[in-house]
C-alpha positions in Angstrom: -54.7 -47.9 -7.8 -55.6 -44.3 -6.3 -57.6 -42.7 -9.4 -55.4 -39.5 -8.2 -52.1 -41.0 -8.6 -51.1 -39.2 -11.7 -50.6 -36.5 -9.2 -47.6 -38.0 -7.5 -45.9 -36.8 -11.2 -48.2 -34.0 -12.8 -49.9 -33.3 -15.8 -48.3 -32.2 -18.9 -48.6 -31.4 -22.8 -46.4 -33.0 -25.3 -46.5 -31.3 -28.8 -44.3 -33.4 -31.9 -43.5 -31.4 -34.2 -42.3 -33.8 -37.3 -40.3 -32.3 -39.5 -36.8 -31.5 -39.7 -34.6 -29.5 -42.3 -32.1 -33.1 -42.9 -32.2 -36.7 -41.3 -29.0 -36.9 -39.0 -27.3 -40.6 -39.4 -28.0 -41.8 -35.9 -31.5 -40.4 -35.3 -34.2 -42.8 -34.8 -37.1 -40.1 -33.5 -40.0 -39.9 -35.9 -38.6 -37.5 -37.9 -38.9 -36.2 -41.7 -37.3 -33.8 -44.1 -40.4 -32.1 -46.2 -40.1 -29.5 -49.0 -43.8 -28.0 -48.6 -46.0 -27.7 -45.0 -49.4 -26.4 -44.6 -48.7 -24.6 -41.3 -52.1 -23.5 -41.0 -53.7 -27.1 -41.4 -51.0 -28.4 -38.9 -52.2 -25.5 -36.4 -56.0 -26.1 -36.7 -54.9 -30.2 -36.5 -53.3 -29.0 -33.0 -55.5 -27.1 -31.6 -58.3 -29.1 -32.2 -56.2 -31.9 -30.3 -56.2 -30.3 -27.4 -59.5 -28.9 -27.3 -60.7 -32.8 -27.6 -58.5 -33.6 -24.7 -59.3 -30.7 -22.7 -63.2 -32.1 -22.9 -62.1 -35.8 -22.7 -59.6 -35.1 -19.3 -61.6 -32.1 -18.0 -60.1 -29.6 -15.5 -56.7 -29.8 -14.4 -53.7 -27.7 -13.6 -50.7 -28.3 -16.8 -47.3 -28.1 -15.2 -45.6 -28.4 -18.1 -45.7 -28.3 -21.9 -42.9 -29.5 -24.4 -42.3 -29.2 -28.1 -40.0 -31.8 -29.3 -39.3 -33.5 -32.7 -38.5 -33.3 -35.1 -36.8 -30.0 -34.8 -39.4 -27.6 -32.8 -37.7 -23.8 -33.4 -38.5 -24.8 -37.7 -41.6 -23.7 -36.1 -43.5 -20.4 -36.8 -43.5 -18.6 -33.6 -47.3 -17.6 -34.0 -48.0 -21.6 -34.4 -46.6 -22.0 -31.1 -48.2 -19.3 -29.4 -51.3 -20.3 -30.9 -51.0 -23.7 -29.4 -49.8 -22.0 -25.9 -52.7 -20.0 -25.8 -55.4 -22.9 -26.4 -53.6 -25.0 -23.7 -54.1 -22.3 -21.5 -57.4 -21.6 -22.0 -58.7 -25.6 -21.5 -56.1 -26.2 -18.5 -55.2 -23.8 -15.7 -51.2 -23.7 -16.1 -49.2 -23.8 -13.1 -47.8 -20.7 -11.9 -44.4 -21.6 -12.9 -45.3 -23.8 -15.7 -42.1 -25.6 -17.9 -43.0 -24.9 -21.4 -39.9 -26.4 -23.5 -39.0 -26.0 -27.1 -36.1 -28.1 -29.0 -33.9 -26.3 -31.1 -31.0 -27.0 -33.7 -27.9 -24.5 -33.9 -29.0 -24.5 -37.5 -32.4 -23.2 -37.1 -31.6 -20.1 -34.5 -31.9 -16.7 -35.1 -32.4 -13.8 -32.9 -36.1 -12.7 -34.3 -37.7 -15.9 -34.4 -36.0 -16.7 -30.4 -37.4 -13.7 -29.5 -41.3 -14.5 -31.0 -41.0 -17.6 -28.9 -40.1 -16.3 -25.8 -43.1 -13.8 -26.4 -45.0 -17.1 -27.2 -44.8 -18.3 -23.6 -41.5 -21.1 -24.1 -39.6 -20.3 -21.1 -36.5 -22.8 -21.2 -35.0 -24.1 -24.4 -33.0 -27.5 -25.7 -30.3 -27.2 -27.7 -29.0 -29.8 -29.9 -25.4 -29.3 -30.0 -24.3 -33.0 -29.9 -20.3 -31.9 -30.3 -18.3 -29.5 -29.7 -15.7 -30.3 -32.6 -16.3 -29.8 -36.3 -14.8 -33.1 -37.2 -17.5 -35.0 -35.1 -20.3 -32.8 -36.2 -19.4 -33.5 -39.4 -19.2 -37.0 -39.1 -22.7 -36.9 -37.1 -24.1 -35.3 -40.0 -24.6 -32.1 -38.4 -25.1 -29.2 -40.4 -23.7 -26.2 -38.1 -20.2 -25.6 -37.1 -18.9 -25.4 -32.9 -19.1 -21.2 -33.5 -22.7 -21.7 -34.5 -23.6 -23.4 -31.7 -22.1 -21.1 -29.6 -23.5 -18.1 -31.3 -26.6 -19.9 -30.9 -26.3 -20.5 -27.4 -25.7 -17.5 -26.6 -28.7 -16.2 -28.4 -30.8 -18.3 -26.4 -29.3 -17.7 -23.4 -30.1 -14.2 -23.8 -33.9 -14.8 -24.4 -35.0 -17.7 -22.0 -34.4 -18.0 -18.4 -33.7 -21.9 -18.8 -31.5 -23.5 -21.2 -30.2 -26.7 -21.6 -27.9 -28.9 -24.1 -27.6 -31.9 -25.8 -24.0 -33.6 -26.1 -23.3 -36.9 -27.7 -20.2 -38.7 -26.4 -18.4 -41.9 -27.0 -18.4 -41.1 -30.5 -15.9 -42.8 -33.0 -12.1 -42.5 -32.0 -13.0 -40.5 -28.9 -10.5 -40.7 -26.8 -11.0 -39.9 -23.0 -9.0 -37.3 -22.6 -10.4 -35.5 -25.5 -14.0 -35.8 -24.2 -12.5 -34.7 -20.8 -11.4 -31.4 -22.5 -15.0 -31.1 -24.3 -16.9 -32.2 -21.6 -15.2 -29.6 -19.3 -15.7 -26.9 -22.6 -19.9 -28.0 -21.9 -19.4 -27.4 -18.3 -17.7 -23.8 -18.5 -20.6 -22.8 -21.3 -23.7 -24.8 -19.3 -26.3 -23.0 -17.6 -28.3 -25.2 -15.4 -28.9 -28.6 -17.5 -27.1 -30.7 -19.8 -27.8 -33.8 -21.5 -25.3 -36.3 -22.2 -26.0 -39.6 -24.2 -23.7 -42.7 -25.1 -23.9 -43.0 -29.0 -26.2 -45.6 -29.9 -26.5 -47.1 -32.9 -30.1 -48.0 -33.8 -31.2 -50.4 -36.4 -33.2 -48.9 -39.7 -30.9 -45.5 -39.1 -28.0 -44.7 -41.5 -25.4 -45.2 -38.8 -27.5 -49.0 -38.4 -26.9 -50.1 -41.8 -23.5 -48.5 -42.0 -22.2 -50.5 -38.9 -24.4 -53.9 -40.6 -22.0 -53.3 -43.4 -18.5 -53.8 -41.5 -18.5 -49.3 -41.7 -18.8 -47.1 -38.5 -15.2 -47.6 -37.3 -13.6 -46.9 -34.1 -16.9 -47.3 -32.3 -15.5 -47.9 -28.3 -15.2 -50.8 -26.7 -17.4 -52.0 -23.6 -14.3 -51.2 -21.1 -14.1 -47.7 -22.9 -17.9 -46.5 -22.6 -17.4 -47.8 -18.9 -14.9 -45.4 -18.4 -16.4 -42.4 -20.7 -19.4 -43.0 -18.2 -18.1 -42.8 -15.0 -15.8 -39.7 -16.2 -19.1 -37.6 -17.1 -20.3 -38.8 -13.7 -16.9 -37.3 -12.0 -16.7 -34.0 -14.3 -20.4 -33.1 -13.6 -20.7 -34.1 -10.2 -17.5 -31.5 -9.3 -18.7 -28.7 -11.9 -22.4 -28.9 -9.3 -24.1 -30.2 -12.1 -24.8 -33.7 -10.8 -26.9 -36.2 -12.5 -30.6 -36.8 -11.3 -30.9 -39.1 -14.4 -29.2 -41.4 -16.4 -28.5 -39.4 -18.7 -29.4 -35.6 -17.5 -27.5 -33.4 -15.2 -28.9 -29.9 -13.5 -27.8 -27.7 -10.9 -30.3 -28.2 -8.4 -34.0 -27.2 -8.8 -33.0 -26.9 -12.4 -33.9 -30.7 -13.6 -36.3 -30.6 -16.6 -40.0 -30.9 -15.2 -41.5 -32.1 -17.9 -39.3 -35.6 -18.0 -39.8 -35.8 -14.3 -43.7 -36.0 -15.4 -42.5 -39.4 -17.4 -39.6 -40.9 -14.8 -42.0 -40.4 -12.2 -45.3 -41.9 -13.6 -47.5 -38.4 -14.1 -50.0 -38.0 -16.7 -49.5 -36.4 -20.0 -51.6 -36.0 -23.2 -49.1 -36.4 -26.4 -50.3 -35.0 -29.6 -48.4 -34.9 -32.9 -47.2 -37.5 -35.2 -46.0 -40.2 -33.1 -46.6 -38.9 -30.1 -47.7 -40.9 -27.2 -49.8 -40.7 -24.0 -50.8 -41.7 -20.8 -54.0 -40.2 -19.3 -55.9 -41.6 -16.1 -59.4 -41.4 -17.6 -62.3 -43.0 -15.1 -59.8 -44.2 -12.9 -57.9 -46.4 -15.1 -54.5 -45.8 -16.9 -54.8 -45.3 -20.4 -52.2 -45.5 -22.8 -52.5 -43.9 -26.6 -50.9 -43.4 -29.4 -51.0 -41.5 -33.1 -49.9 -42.9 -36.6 -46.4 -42.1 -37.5 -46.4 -40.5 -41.0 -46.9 -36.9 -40.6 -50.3 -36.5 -43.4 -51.6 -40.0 -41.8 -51.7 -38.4 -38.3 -53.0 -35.1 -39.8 -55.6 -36.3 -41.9 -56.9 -38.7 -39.4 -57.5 -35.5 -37.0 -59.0 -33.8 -39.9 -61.4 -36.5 -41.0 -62.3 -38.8 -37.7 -61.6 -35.8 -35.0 -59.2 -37.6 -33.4 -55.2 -38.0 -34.0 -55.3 -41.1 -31.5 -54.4 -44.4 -33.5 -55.1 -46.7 -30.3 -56.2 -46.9 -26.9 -55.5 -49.5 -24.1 -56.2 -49.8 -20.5 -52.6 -50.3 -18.5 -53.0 -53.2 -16.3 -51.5 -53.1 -12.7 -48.9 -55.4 -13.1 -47.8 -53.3 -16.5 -48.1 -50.0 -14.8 -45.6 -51.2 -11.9 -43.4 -52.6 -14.5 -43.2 -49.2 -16.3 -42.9 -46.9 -12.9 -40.6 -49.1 -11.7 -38.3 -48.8 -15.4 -38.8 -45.1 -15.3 -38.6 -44.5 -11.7 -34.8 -46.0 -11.4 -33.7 -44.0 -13.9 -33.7 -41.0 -11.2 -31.7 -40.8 -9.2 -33.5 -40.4 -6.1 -35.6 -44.0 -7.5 -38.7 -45.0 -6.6 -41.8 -45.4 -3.6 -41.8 -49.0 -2.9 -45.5 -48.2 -1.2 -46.5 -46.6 -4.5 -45.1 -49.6 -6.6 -47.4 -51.9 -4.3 -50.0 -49.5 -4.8 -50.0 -49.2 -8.4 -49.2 -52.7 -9.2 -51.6 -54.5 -6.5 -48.2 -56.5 -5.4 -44.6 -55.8 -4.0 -41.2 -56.2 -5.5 -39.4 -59.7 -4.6 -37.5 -59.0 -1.9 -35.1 -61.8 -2.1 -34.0 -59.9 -5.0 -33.8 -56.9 -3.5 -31.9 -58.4 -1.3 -29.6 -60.1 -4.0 -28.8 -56.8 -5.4 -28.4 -54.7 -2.4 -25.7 -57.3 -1.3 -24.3 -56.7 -4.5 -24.1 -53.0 -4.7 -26.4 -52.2 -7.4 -29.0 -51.2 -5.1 -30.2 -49.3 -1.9 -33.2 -48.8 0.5 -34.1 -46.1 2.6 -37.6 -46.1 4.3 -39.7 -46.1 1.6 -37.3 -45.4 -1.5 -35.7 -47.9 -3.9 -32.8 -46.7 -5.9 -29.8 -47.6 -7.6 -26.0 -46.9 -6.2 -23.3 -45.0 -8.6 -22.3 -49.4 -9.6 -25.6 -50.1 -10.3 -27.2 -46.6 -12.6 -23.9 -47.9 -14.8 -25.2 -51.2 -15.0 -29.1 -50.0 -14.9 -30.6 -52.0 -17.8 -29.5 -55.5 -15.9 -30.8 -53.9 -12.4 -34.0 -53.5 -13.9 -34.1 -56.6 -15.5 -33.6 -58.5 -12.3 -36.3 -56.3 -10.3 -39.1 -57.0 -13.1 -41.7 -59.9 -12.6 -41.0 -62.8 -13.7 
C-alpha cells in the first residue's frame, strides 16, 4: 500500500462529545445523561488530544472537523472554539474546510447558534427524527414538530450548510403517511438530509422492549422494501438524490467529513468512544478510547493519552473495510485501489455472479452497486468479501 493513500479520502478531526440531556429509546451511540460536567477539564482533555496528535501525525492539511455525540450544541460555544482554534494552529485547514456540529431541537437557541458560528462550525446536523408529535413522542423525543422547525430555521439563518436527520419506518407508518412527511422534509431541506430505517439494537430500551413481545407495529420486510425505494423516488425527483445509503444532497452538497470514512481517508477521533484511523510510518493504524466518559478523561489526564488500543490494519482487512465503506456510495469503489490496498483483487467470478444478477456494475475502474442491489447492500457485500 502507497504510504499516501489516505489522501485519495482526506484528513479529518472527529470530536465526541458524550453527553446528552436524556437517553432516546433507540439510540445505541455512546451516549450519557450527566447532572454535573467539568467543562474546563473536558477542554484541557481535548486540546491536549490534539496537540499529541498533531506531534504524533505531523503536518497536514484538515479538510474537515466534526462534533458528534452525544448531543454537540450542549456544548459551550467557547469549548468549541477553543478546540477549533488548536486544530488550526497544529494542521493547516483547508480553505473550505467542513467543520460540523450535531444539534437537538431541544438544545437550540439563537445566542448559543450564533457563538458557534463565530466559533468556526460552518454546516450544522439537526436531529429531528419526525415530523409528527405522536412519533416523537413515542421515539422519546423531547421537542415538539414547531420546535424543530423554529429550530431549523434558527440554524438555517446562522450556517451556510444544514442538514437533517429523519427516522422512517417507524411503528404503524403507513406509506402514504411517510410520503406526505417525507415530501414535508423535502419542501423544508436545504442541501442534505439523512434518512434511516428504524433499527432496533440490542442493550437499547427499544431492544429489550421488542425482547419482551412490546414495540408493536414494527413493518414488515415487504413494507421497509417499499418505504425504501419511495425515499429513493421522492428524493431523487425533489434533486436531492442519494450518494449514500442512507444520505441525500443536492450536488456538491454531500457531507465531507463521511466521505473521509466511505472513501478510506484518515481521521484522528478523540472523545469518549471515539475511534481512528491514522497512516503513521506507512502503515494503517486503527485506535480507539474507553467508553465511559471519566475513564476516557482521566486516562488523558493521567497517561497523556485518551487512546485505549492501537493495531496495525493488515492488507487484506483494509480492503475488506474500503470495499464495505466504499459500496455504500453511490459512485462505489477503485477496483485498482482495492488491489492496491489489499495486495489482491476481488473474485471476479463473483463479480461476475452479481453483475448478471443486477446487484452490481463496472465501469473502467469503478465497482458499484445498481438501485436492486444498494437495497439489498448488506448481502452484496457479503458476497464480494474474502472468503
Amino acid at each position: 500500500m502507497s504510504a499516501e493513500d489516505w489522501q485519495e479520502g482526506g484528513f479529518g478531526l472527529y470530536v465526541h462529545w458524550p453527553f446528552c440531556l436524556s437517553k432516546c429509546p433507540y439510540c445505541d451511540f455512546n451516549s450519557h445523561v450527566s447532572a454535573e460536567i467539568d467543562t474546563a477539564r473536558w477542554q484541557e482533555a481535548y486540546l491536549s488530544e490534539i496537540r499529541r496528535l498533531g506531534a504524533e501525525v505531523g503536518p497536514r492539511v484538515l479538510n474537515t472537523v466534526f462534533f458528534g455525540g452525544g448531543t454537540p450544541s450542549l456544548m459551550p460555544p467557547e469549548l468549541v472554539g477553543a478546540i477549533l482554534d488548536t486544530a488550526r494552529s497544529v494542521w493547516t485547514p483547508a480553505n473550505d474546510i467542513e467543520v460540523t456540529l450535531e444539534a437537538n431541537p431541544t438544545s437550540v437557541e439563537a445566542g448559543r447558534f450564533t457563538g458557534f458560528a463565530e466559533a468556526g462550525v460552518n454546516r450544522v446536523s439537526l436531529g429531528i427524527q419526525a415530523l409528527n408529535d405522536a412519533d416523537l413522542r413515542r421515539l422519546g423525543r423531547t421537542h415538539s414538530v414547531a420546535e424543530a422547525r423554529a429550530a431549523f430555521d434558527i440554524a438555517r439563518s446562522r450556517f451556510p450548510r444544514v442538514s437533517f436527520d429523519l427516522i422512517y419506518a417507524r411503528q404503524s407508518q403507513s406509506l402514504a403517511a411517510w410520503r406526505d412527511e417525507l415530501g414535508e422534509a423535502l419542501a423544508m431541506a436545504v442541501d442534505h438530509l439523512s434518512l434511516y430505517q428504524l433499527t432496533v439494537e440490542a442493550g437499547t430500551a427499544f431492544g429489550d422492549r421488542l425482547a419482551r413481545g412490546g414495540l408493536k407495529g414494527l413493518p414488515d420486510e415487504d413494507l421497509g422494501a417499499d418505504l425504501y425505494e419511495l425515499t429513493q423516488e421522492l428524493c431523487e425527483t425533489a434533486g436531492m438524490p442519494a450518494y449514500e445509503i442512507s444520505n441525500h444532497a443536492r450536488p456538491g452538497a454531500e457531507s465531507r467529513h463521511n466521505l473521509i470514512y466511505w472513501q478510506a481517508g484518515d481521521y484522528a477521533g478523540i472523545g469518549p468512544g471515539a475511534h481512528g484511523r491514522l497512516t503513521l510510518g506507512g502503515r494503517r493504524t486503527a485506535t480507539d478510547t474507553p467508553l465511559p466518559p471519566m475513564s476516557w478523561l482521566e486516562r488523558v489526564e493521567r497517561q497523556g493519552t485518551g487512546d485505549l488500543s492501537r493495531s496495525t490494519v493488515a492488507p487484506a482487512d483494509q480492503g475488506a473495510e474500503y470495499l464495505m465503506m466504499g459500496l455504500r456510495l453511490v459512485q462505489g469503489l477503485s477496483l485498482r485501489r482495492y488491489e492496491r490496498i489489499a495486495n489482491s483483487q476481488i473474485d471476479g467470478s463473483k463479480i461476475t455472479e452479481l453483475s448478471d444478477l443486477g446487484l452490481i456494475e463496472t465501469e473502467a475502474d469503478h465497482l458499484r452497486t445498481t438501485a436492486a442491489g444498494r437495497a439489498v447492500l448488506n448481502a452484496v457485500i457479503r458476497a464480494l468479501l474474502p472468503d
